[in-house]
N, C-alpha and C positions, 0 to 999 in steps of 0.2 A: 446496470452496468453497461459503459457505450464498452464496447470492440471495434467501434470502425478505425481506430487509428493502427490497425496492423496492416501492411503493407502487402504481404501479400500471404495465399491460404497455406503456407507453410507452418508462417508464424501464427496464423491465427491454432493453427493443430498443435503447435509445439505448447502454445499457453495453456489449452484444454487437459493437454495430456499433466506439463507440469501443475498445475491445479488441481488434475483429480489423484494423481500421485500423491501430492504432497497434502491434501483438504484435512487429513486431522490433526495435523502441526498447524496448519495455519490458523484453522476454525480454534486449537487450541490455545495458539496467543491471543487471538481475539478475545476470544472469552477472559482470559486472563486480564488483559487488559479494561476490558468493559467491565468486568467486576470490581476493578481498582477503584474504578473510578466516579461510579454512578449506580451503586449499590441499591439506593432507595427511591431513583425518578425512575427508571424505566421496570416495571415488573415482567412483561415476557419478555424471553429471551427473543424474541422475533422484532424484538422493540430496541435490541440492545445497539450502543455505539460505544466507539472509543474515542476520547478526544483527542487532539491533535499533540499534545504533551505523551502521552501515551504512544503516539504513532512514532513521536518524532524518537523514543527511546527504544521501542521495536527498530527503525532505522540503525540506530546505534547498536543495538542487539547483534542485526542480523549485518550486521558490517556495511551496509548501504549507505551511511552518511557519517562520518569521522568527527566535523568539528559543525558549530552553526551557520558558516558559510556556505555546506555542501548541505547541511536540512534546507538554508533558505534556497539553491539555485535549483534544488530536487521538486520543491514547493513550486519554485515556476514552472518547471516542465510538467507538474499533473497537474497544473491550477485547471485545467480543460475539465476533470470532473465534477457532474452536477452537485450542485452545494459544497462546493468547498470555496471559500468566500479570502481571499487577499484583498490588502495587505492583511498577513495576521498578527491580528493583536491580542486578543484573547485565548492562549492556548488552553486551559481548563475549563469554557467553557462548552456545554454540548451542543450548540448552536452549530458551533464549528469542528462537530465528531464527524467521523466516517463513519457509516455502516458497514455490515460484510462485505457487499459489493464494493462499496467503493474502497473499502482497506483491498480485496484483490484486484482491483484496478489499478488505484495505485501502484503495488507491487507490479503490473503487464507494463504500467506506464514506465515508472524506475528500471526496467527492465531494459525498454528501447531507449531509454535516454544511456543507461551504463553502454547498452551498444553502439551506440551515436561517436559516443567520447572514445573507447578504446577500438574501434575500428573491428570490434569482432562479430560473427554473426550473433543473432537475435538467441536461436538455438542455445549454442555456449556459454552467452549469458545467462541465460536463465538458467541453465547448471552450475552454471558459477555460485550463483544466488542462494538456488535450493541446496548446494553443498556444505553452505555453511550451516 
């Protein structure tokens, strides 16, 4: 998982804390979703991903992305995580899953992007987020 795109060590604390707050809802959808999905390739759970079909309905879940315009302009703003491969074309398959880390990167990512757009701090978004 990179961190270096937090701005300053506010932000970097606000993410730690919301992530260890929230690790067994998150860790919870994960699983959830990694078992949807890929049942029979991966056998440890330490092996597990969710594919990007899976991600983009978590988005939908947790209110972060509404219609396929705001998955794909969300998709640009984290395409900076390692192994995640644009343009996407294959959403089902696991080439193109997240891991844990990178589903909670994602999520730190989504985060500075939600506060880019509505001009509020990093902090309150991410309460925004985990509220839901």
């Amino acid at each position: 998982m990179t961190l270096s795109f937090h701005e300053k060590p506010e932000d970097f604390n606000q993410s730690m804390s919301f992530l260890s707050i929230y690790h067994e809802e998150l860790e919870a959808n994960f699983q959830y979703y990694s078992q949807l999905f890929n049942k029979s390739v991966y056998h440890h759970p330490v092996n597990s991903q969710i594919v990007l079909q899976g991600f983009f309905h978590f988005l939908k879940i947790a209110k972060l992305a509404g219609s396929c315009s705001d998955v794909m302009q969300l998709m640009q703003g984290i395409s900076q995580i390692e192994g995640l491969m644009l343009p996407v074309e294959d959403t089902l398959n696991l080439k193109n899953g997240l891991n844990y880390a990178q589903f909670l990167e994602a999520i730190l990512r989504i985060a500075f992007l939600k506060a880019a757009e509505t001009g509020k701090s990093y902090a309150s978004t991410l309460e925004d987020i985990f509220s839901n």
